[in-house]
PyMOL Python script that loads the backbone (N, CA, C, O; Angstrom):
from pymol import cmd

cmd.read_pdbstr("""\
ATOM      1  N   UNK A   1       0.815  -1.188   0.000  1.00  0.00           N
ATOM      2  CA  UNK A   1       0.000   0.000   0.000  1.00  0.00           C
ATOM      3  C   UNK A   1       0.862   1.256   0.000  1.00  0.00           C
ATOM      4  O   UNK A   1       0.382   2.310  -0.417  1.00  0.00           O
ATOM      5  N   UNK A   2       2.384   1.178   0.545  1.00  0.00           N
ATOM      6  CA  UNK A   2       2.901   2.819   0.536  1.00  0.00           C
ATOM      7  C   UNK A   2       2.990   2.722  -0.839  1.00  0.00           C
ATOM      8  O   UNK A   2       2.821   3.883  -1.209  1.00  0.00           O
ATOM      9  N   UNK A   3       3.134   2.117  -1.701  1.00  0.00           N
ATOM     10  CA  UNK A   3       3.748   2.091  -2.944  1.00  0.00           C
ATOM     11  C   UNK A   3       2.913   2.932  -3.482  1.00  0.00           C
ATOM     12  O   UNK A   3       3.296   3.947  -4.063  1.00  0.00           O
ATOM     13  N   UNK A   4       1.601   2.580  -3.337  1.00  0.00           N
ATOM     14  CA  UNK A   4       0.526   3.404  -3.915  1.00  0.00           C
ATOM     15  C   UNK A   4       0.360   4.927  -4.145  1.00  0.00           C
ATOM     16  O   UNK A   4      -0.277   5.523  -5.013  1.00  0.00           O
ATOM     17  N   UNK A   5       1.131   5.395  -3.099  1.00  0.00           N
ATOM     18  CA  UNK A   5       0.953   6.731  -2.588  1.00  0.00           C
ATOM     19  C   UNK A   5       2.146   7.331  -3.397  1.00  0.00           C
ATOM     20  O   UNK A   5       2.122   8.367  -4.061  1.00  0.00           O
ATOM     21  N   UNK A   6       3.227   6.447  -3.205  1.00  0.00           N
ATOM     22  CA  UNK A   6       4.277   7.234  -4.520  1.00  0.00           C
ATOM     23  C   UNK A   6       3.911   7.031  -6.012  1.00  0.00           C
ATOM     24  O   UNK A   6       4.408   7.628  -6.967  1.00  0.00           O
ATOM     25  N   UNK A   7       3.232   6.357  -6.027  1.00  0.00           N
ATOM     26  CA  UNK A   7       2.403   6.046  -7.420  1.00  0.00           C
ATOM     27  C   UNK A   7       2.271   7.328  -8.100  1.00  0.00           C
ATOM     28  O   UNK A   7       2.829   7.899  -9.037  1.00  0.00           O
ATOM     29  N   UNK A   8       1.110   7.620  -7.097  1.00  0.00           N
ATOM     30  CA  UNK A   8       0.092   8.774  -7.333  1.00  0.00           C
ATOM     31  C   UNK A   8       1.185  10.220  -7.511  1.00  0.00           C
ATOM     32  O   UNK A   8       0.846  11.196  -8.180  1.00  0.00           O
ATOM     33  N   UNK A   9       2.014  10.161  -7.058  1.00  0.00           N
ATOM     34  CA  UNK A   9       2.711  11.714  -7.302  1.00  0.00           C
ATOM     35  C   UNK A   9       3.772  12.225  -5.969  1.00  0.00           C
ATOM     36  O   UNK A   9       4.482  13.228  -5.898  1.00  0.00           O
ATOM     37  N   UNK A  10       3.572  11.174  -5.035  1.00  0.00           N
ATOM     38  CA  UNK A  10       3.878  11.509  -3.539  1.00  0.00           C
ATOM     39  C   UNK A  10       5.554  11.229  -3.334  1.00  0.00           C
ATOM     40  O   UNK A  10       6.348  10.427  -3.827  1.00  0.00           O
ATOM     41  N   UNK A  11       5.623  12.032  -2.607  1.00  0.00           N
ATOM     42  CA  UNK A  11       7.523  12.063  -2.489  1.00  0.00           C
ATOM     43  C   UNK A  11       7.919  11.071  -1.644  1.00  0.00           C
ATOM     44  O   UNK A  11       9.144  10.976  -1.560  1.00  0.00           O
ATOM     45  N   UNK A  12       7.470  10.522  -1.177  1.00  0.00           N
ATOM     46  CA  UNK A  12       7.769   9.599  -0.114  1.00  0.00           C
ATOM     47  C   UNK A  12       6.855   8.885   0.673  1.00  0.00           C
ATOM     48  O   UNK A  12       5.846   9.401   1.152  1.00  0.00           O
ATOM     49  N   UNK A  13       7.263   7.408   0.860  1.00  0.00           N
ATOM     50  CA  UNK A  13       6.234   6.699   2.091  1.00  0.00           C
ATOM     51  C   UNK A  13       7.006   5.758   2.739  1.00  0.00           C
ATOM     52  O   UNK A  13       7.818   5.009   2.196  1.00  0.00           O
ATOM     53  N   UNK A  14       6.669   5.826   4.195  1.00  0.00           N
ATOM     54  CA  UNK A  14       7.249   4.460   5.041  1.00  0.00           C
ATOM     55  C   UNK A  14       6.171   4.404   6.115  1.00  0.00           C
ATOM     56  O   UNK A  14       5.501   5.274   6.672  1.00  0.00           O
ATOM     57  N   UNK A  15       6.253   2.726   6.236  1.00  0.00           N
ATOM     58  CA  UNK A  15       4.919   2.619   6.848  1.00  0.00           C
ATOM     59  C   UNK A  15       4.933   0.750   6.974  1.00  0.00           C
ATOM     60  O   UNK A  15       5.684  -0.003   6.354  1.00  0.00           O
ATOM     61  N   UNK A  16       4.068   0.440   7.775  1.00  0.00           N
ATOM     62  CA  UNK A  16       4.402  -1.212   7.940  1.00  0.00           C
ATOM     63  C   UNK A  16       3.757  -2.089   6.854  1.00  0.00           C
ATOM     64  O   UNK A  16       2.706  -1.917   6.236  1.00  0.00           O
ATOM     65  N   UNK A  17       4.554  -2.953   6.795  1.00  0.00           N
ATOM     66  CA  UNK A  17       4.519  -3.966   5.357  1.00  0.00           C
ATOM     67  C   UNK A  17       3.230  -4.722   5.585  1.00  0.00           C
ATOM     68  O   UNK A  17       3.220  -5.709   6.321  1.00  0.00           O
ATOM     69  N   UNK A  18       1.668  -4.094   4.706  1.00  0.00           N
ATOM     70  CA  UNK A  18       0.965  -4.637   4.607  1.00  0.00           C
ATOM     71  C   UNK A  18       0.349  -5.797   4.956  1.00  0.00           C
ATOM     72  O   UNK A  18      -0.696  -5.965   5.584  1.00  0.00           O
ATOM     73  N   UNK A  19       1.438  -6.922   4.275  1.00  0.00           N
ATOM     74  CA  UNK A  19       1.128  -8.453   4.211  1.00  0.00           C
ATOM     75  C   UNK A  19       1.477  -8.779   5.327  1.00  0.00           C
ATOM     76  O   UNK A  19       0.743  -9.675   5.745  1.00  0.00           O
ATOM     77  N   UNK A  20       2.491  -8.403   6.255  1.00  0.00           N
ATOM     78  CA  UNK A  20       3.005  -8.813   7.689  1.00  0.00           C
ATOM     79  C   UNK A  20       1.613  -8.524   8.327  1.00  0.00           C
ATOM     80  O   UNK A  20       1.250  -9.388   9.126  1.00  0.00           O
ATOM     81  N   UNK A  21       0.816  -7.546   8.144  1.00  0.00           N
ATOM     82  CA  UNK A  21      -0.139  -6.866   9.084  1.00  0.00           C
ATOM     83  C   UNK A  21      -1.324  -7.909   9.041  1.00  0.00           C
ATOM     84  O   UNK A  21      -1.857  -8.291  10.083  1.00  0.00           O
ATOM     85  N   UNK A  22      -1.778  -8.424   7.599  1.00  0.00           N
ATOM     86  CA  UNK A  22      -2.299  -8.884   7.176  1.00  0.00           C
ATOM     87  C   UNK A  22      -2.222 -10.617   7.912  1.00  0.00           C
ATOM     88  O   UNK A  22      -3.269 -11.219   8.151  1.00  0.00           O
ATOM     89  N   UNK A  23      -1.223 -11.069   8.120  1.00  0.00           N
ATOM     90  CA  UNK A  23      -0.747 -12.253   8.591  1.00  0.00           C
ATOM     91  C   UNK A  23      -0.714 -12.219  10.391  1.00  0.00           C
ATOM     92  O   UNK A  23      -0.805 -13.258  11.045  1.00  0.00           O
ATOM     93  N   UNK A  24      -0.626 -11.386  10.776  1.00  0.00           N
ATOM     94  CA  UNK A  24      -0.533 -11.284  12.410  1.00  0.00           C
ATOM     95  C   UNK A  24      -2.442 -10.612  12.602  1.00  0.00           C
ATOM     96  O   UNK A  24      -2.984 -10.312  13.665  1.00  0.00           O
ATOM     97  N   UNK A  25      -2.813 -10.576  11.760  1.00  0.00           N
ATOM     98  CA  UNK A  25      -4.167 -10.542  12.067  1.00  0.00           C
ATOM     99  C   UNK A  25      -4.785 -11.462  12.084  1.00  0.00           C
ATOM    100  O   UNK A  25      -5.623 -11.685  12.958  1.00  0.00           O
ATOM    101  N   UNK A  26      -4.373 -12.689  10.542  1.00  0.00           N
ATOM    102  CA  UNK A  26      -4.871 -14.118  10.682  1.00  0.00           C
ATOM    103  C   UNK A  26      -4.677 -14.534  12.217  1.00  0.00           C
ATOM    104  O   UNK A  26      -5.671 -14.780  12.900  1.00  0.00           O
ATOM    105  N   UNK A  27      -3.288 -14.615  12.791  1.00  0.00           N
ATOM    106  CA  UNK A  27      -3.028 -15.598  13.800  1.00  0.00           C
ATOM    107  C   UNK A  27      -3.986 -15.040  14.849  1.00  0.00           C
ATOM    108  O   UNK A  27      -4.729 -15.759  15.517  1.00  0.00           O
ATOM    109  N   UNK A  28      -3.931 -13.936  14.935  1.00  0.00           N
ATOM    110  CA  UNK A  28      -4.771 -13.214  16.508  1.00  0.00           C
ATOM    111  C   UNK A  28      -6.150 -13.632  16.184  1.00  0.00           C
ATOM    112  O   UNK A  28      -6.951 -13.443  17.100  1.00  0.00           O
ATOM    113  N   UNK A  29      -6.528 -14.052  15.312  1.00  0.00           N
ATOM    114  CA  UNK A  29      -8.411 -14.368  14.782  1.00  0.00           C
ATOM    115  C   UNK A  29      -8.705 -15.630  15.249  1.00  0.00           C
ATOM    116  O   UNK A  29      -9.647 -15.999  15.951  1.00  0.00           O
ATOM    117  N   UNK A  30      -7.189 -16.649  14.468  1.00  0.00           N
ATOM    118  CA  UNK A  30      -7.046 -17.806  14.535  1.00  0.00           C
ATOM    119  C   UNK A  30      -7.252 -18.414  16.151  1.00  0.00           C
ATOM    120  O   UNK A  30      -7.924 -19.377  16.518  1.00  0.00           O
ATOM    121  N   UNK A  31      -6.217 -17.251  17.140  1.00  0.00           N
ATOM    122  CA  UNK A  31      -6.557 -17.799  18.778  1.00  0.00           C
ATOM    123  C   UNK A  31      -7.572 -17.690  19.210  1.00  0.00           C
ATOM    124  O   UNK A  31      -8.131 -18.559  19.879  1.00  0.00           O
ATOM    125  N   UNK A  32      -8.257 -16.074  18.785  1.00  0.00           N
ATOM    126  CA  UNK A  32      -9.762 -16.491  19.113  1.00  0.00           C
ATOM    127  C   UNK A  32     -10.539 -17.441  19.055  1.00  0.00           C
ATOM    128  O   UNK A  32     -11.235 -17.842  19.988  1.00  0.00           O
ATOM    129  N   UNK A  33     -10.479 -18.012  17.655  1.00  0.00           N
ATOM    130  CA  UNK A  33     -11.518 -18.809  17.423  1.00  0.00           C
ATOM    131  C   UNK A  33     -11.205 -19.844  17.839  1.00  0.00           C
ATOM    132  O   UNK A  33     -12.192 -20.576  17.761  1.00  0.00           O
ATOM    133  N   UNK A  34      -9.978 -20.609  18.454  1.00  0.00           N
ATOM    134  CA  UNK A  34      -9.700 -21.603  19.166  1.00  0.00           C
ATOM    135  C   UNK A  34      -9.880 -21.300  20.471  1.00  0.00           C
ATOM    136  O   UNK A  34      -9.351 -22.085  21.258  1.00  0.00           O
ATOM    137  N   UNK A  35     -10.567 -20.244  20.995  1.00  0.00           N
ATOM    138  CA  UNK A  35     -10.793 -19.913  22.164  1.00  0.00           C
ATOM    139  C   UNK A  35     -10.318 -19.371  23.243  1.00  0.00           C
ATOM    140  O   UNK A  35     -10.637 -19.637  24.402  1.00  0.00           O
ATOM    141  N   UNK A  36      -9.417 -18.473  22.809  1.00  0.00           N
ATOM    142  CA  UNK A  36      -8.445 -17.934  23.825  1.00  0.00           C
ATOM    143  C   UNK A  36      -9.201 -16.509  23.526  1.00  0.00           C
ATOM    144  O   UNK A  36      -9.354 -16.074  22.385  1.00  0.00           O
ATOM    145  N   UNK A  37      -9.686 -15.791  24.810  1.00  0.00           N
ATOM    146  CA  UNK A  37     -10.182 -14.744  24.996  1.00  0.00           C
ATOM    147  C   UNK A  37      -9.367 -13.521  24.000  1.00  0.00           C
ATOM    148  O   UNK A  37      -8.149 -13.361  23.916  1.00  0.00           O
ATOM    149  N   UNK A  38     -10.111 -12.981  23.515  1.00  0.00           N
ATOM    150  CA  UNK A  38      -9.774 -11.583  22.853  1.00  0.00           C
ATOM    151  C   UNK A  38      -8.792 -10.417  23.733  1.00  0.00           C
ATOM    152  O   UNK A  38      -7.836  -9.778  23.293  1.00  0.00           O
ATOM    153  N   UNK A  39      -9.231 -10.395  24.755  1.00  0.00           N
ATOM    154  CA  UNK A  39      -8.116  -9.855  25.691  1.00  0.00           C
ATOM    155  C   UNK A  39      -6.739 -10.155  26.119  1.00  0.00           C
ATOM    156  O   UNK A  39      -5.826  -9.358  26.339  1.00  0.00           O
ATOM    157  N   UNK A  40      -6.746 -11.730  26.219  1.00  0.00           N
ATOM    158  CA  UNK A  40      -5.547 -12.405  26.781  1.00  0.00           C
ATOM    159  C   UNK A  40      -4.016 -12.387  25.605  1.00  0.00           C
ATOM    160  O   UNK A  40      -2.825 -12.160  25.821  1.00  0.00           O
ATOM    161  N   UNK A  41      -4.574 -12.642  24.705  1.00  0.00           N
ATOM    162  CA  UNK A  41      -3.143 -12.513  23.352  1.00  0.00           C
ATOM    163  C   UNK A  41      -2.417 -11.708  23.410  1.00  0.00           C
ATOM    164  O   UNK A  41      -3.256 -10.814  23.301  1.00  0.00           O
ATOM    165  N   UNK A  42      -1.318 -11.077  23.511  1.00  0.00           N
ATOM    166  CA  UNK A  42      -0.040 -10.208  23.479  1.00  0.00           C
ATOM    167  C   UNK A  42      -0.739  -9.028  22.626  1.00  0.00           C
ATOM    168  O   UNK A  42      -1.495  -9.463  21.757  1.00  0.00           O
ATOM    169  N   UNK A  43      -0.655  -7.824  22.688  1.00  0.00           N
ATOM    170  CA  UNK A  43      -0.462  -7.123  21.031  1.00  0.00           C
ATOM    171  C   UNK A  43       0.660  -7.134  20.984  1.00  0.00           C
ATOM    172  O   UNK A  43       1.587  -7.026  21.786  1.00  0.00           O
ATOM    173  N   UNK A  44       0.443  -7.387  19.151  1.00  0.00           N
ATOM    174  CA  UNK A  44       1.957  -7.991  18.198  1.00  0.00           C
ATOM    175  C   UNK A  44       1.875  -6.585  17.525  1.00  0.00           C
ATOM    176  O   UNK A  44       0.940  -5.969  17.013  1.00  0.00           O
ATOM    177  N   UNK A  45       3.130  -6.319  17.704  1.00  0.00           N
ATOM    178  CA  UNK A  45       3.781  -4.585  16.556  1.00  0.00           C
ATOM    179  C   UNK A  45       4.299  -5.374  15.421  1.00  0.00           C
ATOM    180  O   UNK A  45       4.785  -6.497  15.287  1.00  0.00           O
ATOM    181  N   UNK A  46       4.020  -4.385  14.660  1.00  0.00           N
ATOM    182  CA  UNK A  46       4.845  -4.981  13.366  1.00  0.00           C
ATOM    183  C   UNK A  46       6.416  -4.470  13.303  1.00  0.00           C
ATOM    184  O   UNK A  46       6.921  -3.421  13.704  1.00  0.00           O
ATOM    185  N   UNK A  47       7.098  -5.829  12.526  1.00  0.00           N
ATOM    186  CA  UNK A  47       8.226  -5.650  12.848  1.00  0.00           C
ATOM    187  C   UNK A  47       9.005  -5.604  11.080  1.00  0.00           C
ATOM    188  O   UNK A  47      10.195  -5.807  10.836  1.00  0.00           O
ATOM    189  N   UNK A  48       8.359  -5.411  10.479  1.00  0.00           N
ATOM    190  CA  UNK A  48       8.779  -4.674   9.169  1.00  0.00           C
ATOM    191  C   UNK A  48       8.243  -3.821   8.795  1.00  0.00           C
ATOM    192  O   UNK A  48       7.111  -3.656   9.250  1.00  0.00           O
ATOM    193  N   UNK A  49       8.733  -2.903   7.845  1.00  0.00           N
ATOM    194  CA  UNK A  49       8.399  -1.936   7.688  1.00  0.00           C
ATOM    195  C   UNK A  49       9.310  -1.205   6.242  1.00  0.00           C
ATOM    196  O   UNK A  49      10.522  -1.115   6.046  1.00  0.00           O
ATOM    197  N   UNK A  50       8.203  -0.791   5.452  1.00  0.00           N
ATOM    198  CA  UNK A  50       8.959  -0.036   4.104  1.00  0.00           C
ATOM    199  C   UNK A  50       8.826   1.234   3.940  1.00  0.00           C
ATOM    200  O   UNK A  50       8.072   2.064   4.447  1.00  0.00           O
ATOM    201  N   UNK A  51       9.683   1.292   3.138  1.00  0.00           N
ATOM    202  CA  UNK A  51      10.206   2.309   2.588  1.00  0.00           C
ATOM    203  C   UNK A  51      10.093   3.064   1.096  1.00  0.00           C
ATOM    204  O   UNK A  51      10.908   2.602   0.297  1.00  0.00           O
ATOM    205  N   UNK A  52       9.533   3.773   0.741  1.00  0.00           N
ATOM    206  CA  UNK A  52       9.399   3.598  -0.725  1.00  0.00           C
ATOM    207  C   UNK A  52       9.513   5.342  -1.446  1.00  0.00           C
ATOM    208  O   UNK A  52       8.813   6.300  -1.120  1.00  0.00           O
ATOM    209  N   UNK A  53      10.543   5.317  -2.411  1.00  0.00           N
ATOM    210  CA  UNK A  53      11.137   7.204  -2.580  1.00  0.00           C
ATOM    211  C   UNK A  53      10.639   6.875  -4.679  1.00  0.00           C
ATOM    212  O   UNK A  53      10.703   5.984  -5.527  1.00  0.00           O
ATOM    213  N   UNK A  54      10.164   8.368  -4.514  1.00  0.00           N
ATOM    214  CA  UNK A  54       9.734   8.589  -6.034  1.00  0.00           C
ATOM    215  C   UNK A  54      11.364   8.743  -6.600  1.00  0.00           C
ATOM    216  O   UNK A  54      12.389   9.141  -6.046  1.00  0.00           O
ATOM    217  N   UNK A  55      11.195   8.438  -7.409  1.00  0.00           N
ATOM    218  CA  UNK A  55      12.538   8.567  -8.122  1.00  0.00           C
ATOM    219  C   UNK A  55      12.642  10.012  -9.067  1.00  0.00           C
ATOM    220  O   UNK A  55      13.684  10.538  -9.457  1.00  0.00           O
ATOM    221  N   UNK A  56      11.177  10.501  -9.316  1.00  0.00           N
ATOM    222  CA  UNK A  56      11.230  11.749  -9.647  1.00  0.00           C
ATOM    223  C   UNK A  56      11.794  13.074  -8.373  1.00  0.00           C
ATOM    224  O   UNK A  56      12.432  14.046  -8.779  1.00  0.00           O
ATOM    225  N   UNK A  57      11.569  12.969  -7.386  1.00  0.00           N
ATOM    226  CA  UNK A  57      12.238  13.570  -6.426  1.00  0.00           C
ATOM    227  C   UNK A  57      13.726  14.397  -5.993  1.00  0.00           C
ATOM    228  O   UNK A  57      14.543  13.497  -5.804  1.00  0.00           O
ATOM    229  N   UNK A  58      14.287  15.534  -5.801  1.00  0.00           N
ATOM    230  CA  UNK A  58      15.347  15.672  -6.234  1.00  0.00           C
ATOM    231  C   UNK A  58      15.773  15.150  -4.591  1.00  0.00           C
ATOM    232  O   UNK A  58      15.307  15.826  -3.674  1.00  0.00           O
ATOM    233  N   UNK A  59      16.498  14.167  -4.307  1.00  0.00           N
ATOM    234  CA  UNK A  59      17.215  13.999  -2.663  1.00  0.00           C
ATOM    235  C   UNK A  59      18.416  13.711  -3.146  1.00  0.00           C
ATOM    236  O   UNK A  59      18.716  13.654  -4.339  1.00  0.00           O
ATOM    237  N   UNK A  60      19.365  13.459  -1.888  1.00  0.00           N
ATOM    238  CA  UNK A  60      20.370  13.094  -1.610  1.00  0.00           C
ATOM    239  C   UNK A  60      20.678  11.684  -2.226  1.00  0.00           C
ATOM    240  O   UNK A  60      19.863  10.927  -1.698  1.00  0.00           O
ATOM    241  N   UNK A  61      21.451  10.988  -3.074  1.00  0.00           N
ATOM    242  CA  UNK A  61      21.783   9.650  -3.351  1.00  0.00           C
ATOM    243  C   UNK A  61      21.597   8.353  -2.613  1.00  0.00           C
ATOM    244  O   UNK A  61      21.148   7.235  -2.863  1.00  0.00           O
ATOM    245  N   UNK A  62      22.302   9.185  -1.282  1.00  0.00           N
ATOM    246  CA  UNK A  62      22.036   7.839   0.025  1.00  0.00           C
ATOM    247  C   UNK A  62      20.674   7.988   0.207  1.00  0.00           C
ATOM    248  O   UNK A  62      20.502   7.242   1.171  1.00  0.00           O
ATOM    249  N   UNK A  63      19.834   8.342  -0.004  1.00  0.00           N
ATOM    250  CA  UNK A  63      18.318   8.524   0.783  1.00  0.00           C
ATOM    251  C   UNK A  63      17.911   7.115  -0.024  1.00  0.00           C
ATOM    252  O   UNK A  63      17.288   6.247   0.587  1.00  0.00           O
ATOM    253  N   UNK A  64      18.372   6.888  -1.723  1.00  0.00           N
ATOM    254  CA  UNK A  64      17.824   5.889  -2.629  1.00  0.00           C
ATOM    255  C   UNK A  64      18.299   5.289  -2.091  1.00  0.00           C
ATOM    256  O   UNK A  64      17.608   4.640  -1.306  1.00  0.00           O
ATOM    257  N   UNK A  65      19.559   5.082  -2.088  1.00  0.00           N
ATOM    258  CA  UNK A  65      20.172   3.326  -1.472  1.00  0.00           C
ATOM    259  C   UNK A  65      19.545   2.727   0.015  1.00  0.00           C
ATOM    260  O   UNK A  65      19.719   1.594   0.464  1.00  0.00           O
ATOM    261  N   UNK A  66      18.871   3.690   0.547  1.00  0.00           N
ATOM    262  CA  UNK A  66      18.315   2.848   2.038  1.00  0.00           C
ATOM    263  C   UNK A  66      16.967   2.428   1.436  1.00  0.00           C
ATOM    264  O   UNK A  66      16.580   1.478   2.116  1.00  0.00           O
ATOM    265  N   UNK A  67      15.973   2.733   0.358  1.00  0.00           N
ATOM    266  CA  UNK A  67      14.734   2.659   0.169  1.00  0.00           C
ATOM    267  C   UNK A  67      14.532   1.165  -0.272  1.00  0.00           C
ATOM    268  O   UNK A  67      15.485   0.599  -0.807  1.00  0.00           O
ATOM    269  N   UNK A  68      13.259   0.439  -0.068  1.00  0.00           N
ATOM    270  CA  UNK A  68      13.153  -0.797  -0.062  1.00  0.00           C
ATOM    271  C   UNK A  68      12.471  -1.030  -1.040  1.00  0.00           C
ATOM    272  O   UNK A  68      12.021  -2.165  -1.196  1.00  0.00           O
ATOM    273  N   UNK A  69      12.210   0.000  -1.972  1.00  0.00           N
ATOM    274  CA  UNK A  69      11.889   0.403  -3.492  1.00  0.00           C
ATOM    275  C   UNK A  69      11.848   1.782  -3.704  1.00  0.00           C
ATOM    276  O   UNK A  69      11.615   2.723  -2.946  1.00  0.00           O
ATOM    277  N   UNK A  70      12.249   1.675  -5.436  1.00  0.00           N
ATOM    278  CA  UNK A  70      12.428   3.127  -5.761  1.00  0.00           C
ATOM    279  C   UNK A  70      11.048   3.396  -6.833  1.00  0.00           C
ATOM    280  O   UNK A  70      10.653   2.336  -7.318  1.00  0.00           O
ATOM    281  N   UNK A  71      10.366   4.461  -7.216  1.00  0.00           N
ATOM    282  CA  UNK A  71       9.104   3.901  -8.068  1.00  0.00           C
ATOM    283  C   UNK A  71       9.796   5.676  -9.085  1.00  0.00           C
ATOM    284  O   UNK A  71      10.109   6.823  -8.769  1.00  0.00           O
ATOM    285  N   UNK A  72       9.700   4.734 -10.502  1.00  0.00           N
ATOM    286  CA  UNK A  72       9.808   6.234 -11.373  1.00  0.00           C
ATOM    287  C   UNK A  72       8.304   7.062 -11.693  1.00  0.00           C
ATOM    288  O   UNK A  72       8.306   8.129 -12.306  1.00  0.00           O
TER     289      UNK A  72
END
""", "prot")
cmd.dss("prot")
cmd.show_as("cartoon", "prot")
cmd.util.cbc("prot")
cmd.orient("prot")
């Protein structure tokens, strides 16, 4: 989803990796429904996270080399 946003015209996005979010939601559903109270489960942070720089953008060189995609 950040990708999206540089899509559109946007100089920059970082923000947590969708599909991770997407997957730690299965499991927390998954304990529920095996019956472990909605309260009792840990909250899980996400532990990835992207990065994503328009390549139309004028920055610094190093700013590209840390990005976890570049979008023209």
């Amino acid at each position: 989803m950040a990708t999206g946003i540089v899509e559109v015209g946007g100089l920059m996005s970082y923000g947590a990796d969708f599909a991770t979010l997407f997957r730690q939601v299965g499991v927390y559903t998954g304990n529920i429904l095996k019956g472990v109270e909605p309260d009792d489960p840990p909250v899980v942070q996400s532990t990835k996270f992207e990065r994503v720089i328009n390549l139309q953008t004028e920055m610094q060189p190093t700013l590209f080399a840390l990005a976890d995609e570049v979008i023209e």
